[in-house]
C-alpha positions in Angstrom: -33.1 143.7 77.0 -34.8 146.0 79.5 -33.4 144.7 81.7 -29.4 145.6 80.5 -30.4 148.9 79.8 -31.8 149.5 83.3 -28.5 148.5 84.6 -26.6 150.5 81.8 -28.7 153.2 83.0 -27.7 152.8 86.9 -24.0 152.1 86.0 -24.1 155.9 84.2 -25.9 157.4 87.1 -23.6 156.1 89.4 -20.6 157.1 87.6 -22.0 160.4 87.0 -22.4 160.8 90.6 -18.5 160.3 91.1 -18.2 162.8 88.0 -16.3 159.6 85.7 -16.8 158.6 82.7 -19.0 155.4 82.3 -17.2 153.8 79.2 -13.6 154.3 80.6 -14.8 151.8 83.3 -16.5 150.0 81.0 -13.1 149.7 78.8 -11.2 148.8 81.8 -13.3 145.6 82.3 -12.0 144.5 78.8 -8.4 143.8 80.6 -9.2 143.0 83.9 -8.7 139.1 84.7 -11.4 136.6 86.0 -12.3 136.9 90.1 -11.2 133.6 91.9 -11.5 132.2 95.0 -8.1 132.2 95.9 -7.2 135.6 95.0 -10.2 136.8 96.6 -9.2 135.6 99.6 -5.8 135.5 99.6 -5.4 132.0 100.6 -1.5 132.2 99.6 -0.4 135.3 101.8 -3.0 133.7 104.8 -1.1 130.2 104.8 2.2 131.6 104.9 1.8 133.7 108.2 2.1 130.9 110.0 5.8 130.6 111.2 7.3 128.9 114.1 9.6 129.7 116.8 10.1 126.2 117.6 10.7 122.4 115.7 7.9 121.3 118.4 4.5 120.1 115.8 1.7 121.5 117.9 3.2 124.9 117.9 1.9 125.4 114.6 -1.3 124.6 116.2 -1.3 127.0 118.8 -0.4 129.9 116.3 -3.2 129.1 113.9 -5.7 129.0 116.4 -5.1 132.3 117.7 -4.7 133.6 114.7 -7.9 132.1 113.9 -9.3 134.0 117.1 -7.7 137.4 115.8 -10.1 137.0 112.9 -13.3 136.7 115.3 -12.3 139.8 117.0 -12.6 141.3 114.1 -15.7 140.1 113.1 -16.9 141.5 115.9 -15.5 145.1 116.2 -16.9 145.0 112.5 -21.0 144.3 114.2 -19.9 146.4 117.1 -19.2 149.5 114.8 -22.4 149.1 112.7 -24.5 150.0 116.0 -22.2 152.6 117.2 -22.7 154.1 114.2 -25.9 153.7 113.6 -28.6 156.1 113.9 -32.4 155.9 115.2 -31.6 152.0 115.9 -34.9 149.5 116.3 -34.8 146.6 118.8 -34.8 144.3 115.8 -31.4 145.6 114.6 -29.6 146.2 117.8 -30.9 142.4 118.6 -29.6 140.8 115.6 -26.5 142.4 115.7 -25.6 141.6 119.2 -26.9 137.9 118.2 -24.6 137.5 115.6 -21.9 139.1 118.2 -22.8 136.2 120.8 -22.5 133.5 118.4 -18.8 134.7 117.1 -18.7 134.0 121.0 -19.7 130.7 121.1 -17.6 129.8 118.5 -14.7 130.8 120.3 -15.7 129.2 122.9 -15.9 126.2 121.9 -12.9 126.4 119.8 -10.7 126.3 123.5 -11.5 122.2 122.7 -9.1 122.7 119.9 -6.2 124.0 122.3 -7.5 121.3 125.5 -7.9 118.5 123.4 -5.4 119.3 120.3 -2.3 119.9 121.8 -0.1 117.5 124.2 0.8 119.2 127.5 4.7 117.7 127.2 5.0 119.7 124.1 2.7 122.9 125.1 5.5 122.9 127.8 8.3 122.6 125.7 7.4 125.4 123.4 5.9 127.9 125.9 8.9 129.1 127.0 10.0 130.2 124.2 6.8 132.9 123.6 8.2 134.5 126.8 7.4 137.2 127.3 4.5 137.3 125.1 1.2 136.6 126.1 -2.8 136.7 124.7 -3.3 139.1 127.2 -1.4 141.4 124.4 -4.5 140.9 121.9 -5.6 144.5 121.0 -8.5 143.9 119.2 -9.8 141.8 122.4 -9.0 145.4 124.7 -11.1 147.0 121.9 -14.3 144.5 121.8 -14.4 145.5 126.0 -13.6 149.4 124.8 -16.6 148.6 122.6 -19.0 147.1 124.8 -19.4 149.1 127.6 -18.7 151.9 129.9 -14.7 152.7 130.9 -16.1 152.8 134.5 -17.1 149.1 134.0 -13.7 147.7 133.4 -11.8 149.1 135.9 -10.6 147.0 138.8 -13.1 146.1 140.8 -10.8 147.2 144.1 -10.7 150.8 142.7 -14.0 151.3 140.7 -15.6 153.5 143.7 -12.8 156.0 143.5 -12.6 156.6 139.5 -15.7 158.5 137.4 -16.3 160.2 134.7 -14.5 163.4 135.9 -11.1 161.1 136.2 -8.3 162.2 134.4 -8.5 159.6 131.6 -4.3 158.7 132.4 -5.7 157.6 135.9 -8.4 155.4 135.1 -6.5 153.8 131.8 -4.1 152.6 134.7 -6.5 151.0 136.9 -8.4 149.3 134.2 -8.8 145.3 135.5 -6.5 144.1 133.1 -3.5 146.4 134.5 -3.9 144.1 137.4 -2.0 140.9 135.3 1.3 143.0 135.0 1.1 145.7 137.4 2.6 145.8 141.2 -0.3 148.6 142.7 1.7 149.2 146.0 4.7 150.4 144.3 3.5 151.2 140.5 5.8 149.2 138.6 4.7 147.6 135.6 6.1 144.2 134.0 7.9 144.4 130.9 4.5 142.1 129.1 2.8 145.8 129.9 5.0 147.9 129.2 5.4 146.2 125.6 2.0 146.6 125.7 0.7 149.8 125.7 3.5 151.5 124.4 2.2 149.5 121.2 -1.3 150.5 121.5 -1.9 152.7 124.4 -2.0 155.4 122.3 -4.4 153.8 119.7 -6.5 152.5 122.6 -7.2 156.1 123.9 -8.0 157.7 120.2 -10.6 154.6 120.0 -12.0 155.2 123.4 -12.7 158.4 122.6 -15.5 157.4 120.5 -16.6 154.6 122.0 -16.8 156.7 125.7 -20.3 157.5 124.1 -20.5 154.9 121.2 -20.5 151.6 122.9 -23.4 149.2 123.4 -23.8 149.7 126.5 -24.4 153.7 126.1 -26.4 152.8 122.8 -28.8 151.2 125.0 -29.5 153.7 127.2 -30.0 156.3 124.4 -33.2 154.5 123.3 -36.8 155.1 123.8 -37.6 153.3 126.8 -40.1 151.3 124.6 -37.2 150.2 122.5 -35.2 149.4 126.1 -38.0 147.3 127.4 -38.1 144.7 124.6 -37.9 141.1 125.6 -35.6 140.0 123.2 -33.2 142.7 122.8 -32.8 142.6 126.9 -32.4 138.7 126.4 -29.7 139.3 123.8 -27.9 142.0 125.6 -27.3 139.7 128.6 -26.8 136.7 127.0 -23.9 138.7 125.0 -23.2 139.9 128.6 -22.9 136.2 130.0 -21.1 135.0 127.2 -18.0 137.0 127.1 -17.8 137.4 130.9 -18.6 134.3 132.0 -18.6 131.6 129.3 -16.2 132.1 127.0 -13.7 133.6 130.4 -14.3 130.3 131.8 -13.0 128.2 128.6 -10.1 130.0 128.6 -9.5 129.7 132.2 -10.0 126.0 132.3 -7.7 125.4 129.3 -5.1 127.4 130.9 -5.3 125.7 133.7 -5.7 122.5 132.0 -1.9 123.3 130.8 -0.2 125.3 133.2 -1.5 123.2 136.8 1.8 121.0 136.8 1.5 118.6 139.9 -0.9 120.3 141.9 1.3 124.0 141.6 0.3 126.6 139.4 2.8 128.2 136.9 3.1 131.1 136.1 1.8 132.3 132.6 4.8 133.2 129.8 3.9 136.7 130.2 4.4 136.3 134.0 1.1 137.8 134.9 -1.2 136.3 138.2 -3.4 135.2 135.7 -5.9 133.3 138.2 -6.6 136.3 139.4 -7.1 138.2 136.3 -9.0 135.8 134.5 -11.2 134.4 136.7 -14.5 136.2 136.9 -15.5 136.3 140.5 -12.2 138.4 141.3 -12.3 141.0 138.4 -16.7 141.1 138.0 -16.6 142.3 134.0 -20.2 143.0 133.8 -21.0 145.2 130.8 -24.7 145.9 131.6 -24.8 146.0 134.8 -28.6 147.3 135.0 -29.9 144.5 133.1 -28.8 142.5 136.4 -30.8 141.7 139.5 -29.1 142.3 142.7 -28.3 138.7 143.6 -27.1 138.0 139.8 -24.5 140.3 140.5 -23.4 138.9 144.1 -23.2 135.9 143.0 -21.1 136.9 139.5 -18.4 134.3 138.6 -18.6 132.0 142.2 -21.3 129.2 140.8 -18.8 128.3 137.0 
């Protein structure tokens, strides 16, 4: 009995706070129907956004799993914004967080089995044509998680990082970010029609999010903390396991399941969004290194040439 009127007691308090009255809530609960599972998680609406361009079967794999992927990014923008936001952050918390982040990682990487060993090539090839000229370099939430993780000087393209700093008109340096380099001709500044799509989506979301995270990502977050908090073992472990993960592991899977699919007789095809994407996805031509300092000298030579 003490027990209901403690929580009584908290129910008032908190609707007091809000300035509401306790018993209309109360008398709401009279009418509102049971919770289930598949309301709660709107199983209905989920497994009808799945809709294909194509009668080919494994199409309908292909879209689930990225959609499935979609989901992970979000995941972990969600653990990315807790430590932006957070305040007077201990190595334990920063740790876990970027933990959990590296093991949404693994998960997606792993998942590329799904697309190397669950879809035939004949119909991959059959079907592909008709995403043209869409592509997954197009995945927003992917653009944010590097936004997120590290400093705008870091993804810029490796052949022009020396000339861009923080004093860069922002314009310049969102133009020579690596990833410009899949749909972008640099000697005469044309850009493909997959880039132009592109940011004229979400370039203007993308700068309003960099804005924060210019000072807000991990990366940054690190640095702010005491140095005793910097020289923890297992937060420096986390940070470039995270580091190696997203760069380097899970790039890899998706570079050898492209190429798993699109290396027809020995030639190379070109991707549906018509981007050089050896050359943008491989890391040893592009170097994404979000913590760069937490890298010896010769880990960063030899970035990307040993996978």
């Amino acid at each position: 009995m003490d027990s209901k009127k403690n929580i009584t007691n908290q129910l008032k308090e908190k609707y007091d706070r809000l300035g509401q009255d306790l018993d209309t809530h109360l008398e709401g609960l009279l009418y509102s129907k049971p919770m289930n599972y598949w309301d709660y998680i709107h199983t209905d609406s989920l497994l009808n956004l799945q809709i294909q361009r194509t009668t080919i079967p494994d199409e309908m794999v292909f879209i689930m799993y990225h959609q499935i992927n979609e989901l992970l990014f979000k995941m972990i923008l969600w653990e990315i914004d807790q430590v932006a936001r957070k305040e007077n952050i201990e190595a334990d918390f920063f740790t876990s967080k970027l933990m959990r982040i590296s093991r949404y990682f693994d998960m997606l990487t792993s998942s590329f089995n799904i697309m190397r060993e669950g879809m035939e090539v004949e119909q991959y090839n059959k079907f592909r044509t008709t995403l043209t000229p869409g592509s997954g370099f197009q995945s927003a939430q992917y653009r944010k998680i590097e936004f997120a993780s590290t400093e705008l000087i870091n993804l810029i393209d490796n052949r022009f990082r020396k000339t861009i700093d923080r004093n860069t008109p922002y314009e310049h340096a969102f133009d020579h970010l690596y990833w410009q380099a899949a749909g972008k001709d640099y000697k005469t500044g044309k850009k493909s029609y997959l880039l132009t799509t592109f940011e004229e989506k979400y370039k203007e979301e993308f700068i309003r999010f960099t804005k924060f995270y210019n000072t807000h990502n991990l990366w940054s977050k690190f640095k702010e903390l005491p140095e005793v908090v910097k020289k923890d073992k297992n937060l420096i472990k986390a940070m470039r396991h995270y580091d190696y993960t997203v760069n380097i592991t899970w790039v890899m899977a998706h570079y050898n399941t492209a190429n798993h699919y699109l290396n027809i007789g020995g030639e190379t095809a070109e991707a549906t969004g018509g981007s050089e994407w050896v050359k943008y996805m491989h890391p040893k031509y592009q170097r994404r290194i979000f913590f760069p300092d937490l890298w010896t000298d010769q880990e960063l030579k030899d970035w990307g040439k040993n996978v």
